[in-house]
C-alpha positions as CSV (number, residue, x, y, z in Angstrom):
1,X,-11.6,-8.7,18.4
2,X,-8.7,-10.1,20.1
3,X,-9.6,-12.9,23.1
4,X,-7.8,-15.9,24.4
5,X,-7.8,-19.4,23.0
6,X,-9.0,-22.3,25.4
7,X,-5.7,-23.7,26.9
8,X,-3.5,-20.5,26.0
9,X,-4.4,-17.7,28.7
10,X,-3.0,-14.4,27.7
11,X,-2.7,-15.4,24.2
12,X,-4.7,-13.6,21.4
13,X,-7.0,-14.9,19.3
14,X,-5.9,-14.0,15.3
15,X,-8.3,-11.8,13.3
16,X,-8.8,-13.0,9.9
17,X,-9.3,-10.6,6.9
18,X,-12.9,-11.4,6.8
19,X,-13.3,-10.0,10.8
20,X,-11.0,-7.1,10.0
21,X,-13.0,-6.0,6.9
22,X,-16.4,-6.0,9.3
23,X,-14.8,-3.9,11.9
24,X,-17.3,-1.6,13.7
25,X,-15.2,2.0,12.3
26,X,-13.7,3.5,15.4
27,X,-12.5,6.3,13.1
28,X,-9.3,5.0,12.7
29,X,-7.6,2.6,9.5
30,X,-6.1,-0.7,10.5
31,X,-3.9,-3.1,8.8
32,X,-3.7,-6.8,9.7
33,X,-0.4,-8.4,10.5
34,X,0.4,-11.9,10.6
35,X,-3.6,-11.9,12.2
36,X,-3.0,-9.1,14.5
37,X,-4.4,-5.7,14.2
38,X,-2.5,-2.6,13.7
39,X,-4.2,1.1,14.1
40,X,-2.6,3.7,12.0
41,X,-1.9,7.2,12.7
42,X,-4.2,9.4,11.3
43,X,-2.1,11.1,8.4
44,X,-0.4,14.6,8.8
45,X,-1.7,17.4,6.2
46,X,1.7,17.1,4.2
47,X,1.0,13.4,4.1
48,X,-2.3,14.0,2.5
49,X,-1.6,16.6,-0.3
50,X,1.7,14.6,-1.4
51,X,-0.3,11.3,-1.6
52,X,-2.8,13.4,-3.3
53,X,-0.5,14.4,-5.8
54,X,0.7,11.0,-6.2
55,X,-2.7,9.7,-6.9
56,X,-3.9,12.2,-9.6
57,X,-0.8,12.2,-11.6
58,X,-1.4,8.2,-11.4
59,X,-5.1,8.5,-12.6
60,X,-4.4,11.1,-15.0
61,X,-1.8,8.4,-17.2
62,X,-3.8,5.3,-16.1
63,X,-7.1,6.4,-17.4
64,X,-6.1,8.4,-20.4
65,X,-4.3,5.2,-21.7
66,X,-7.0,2.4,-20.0
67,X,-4.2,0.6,-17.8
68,X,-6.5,-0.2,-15.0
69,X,-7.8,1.1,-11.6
70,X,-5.6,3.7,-9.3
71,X,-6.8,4.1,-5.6
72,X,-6.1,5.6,-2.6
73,X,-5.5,5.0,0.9
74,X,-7.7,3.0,3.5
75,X,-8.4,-0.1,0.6
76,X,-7.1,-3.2,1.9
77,X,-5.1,-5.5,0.0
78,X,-4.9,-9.6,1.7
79,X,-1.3,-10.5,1.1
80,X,-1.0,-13.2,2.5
81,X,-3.5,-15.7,4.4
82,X,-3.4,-18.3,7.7
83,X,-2.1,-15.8,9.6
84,X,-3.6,-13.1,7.4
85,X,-2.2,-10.2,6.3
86,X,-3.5,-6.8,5.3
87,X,-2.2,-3.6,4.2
88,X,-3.7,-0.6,2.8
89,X,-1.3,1.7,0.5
90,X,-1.5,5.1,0.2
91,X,-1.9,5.1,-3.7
92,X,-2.4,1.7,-5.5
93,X,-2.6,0.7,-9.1
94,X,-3.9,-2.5,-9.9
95,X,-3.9,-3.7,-14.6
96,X,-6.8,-4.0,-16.0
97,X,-6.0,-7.6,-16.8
98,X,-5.9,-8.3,-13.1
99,X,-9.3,-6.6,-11.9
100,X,-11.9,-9.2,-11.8
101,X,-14.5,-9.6,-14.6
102,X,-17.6,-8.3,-12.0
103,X,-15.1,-5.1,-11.4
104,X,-13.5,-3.8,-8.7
105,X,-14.6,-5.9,-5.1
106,X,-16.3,-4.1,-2.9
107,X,-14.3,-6.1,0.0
108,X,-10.7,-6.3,0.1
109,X,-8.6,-7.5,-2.5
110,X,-7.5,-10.8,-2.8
111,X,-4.0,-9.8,-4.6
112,X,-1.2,-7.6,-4.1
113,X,-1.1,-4.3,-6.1
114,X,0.6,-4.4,-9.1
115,X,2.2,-1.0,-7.6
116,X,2.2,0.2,-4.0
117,X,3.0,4.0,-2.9
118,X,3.9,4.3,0.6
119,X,4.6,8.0,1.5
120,X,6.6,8.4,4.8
121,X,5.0,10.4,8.1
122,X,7.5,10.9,10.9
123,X,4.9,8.2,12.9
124,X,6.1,5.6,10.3
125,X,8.5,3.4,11.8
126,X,11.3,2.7,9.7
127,X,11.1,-1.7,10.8
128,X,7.5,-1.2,9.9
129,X,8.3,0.3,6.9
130,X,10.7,-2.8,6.0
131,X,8.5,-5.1,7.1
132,X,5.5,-3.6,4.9
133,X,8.4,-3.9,1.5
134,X,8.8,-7.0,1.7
135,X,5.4,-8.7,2.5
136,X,4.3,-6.6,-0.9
137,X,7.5,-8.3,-2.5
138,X,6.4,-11.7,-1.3
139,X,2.7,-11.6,-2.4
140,X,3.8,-10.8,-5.8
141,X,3.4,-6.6,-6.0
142,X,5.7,-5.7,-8.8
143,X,7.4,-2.1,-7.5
144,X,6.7,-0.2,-4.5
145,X,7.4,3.7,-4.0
146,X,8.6,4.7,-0.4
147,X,8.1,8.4,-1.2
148,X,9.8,10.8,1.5
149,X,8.4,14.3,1.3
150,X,11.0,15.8,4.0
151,X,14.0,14.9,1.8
152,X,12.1,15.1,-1.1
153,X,13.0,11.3,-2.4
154,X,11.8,8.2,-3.6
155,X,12.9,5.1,-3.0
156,X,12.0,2.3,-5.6
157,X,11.9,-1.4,-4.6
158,X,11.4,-4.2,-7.6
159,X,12.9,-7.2,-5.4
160,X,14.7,-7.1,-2.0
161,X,17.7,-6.8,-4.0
162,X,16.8,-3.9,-7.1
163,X,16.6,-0.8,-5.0
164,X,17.0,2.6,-6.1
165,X,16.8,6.2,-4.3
166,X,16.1,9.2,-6.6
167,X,16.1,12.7,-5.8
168,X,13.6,15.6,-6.6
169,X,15.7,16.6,-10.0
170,X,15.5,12.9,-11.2
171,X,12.7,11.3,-13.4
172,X,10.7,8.2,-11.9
173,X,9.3,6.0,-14.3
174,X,6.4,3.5,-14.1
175,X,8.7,1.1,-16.1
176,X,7.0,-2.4,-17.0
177,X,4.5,-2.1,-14.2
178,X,3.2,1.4,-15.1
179,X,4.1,1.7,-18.8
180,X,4.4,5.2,-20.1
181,X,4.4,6.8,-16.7
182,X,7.0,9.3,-16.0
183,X,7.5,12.3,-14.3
184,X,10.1,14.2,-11.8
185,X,10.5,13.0,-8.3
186,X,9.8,16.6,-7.3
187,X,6.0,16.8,-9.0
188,X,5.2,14.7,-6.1
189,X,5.7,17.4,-3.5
């Protein structure tokens, strides 16, 4: 995928989202960074059960109440375009208003989750982690989780500037984005 353009030796060619997407699998996931592919670490067990977790106490209060469509990790959201950009949360909800009349694509989607849940692995990199924030901030996703299971926190983002950490004993709510939804940060683990 990556290759040199005439008149730049050494330099790599930029994968678009549409390249990415048709990606023989090679059994790992990959995101897409400013046209340059990232391989992810395969997920730890904890990783798995907690965003597990995560995802069912999402679906349960999203469907019971019709808000729209929860998902889990290895669906690819393009964020931004020309270099593109795509990430792939570990739990996502996208409304209802916002899926697209034919349903949910079978490609990636061309928006940014209304909410994106990130749940740290010690392979995460902490500038990654930044990094991953606030590309969701800039293509318009309305509150992302960072969700720690070794301290047992949750950090909330609604703009570069609104953050919040809660611990296990405090409640998380969906606010706006996720109306309704509430539980303690400790259900999670």
């Amino acid at each position: 995928m990556h290759g040199t353009t005439p008149g730049q030796e050494g330099a790599k060619a930029l994968v678009t989202a549409e390249a990415l997407l048709h990606t023989p699998d090679d059994g790992f996931v990959h995101e897409l960074v400013r046209g340059e592919v990232r391989n992810m670490t395969p997920a730890g067990a904890r990783h798995g059960v907690v965003a597990s977790k995560i995802d069912h106490l999402l679906r349960a209060h999203v469907d019971a109440n019709d808000l729209g469509v929860v998902g889990a990790a290895d669906t690819g959201f393009v964020l931004s375009r020309n270099p593109d950009t795509v990430r792939a949360p570990d739990v996502f909800f996208v409304r209802r208003d916002r899926v697209p009349a034919d349903g949910v694509p079978e490609e990636f989607w061309q928006l940014a989750p209304d909410l994106a849940v990130e749940v740290i692995s010690a392979s995460n990199d902490p500038d990654d982690m930044q990094a991953k924030v606030l590309e969701y901030l800039a293509a318009g996703t309305r509150m992302i989780w960072l969700v720690y299971p070794r301290t047992r926190a949750v950090t909330v983002y609604r703009s570069a500037k609104s953050i919040r950490l809660l611990s296990a004993e405090e409640n998380l709510s969906g606010e706006d984005v996720l109306p309704g939804f509430s539980c303690k940060v400790a259900d999670f683990f």
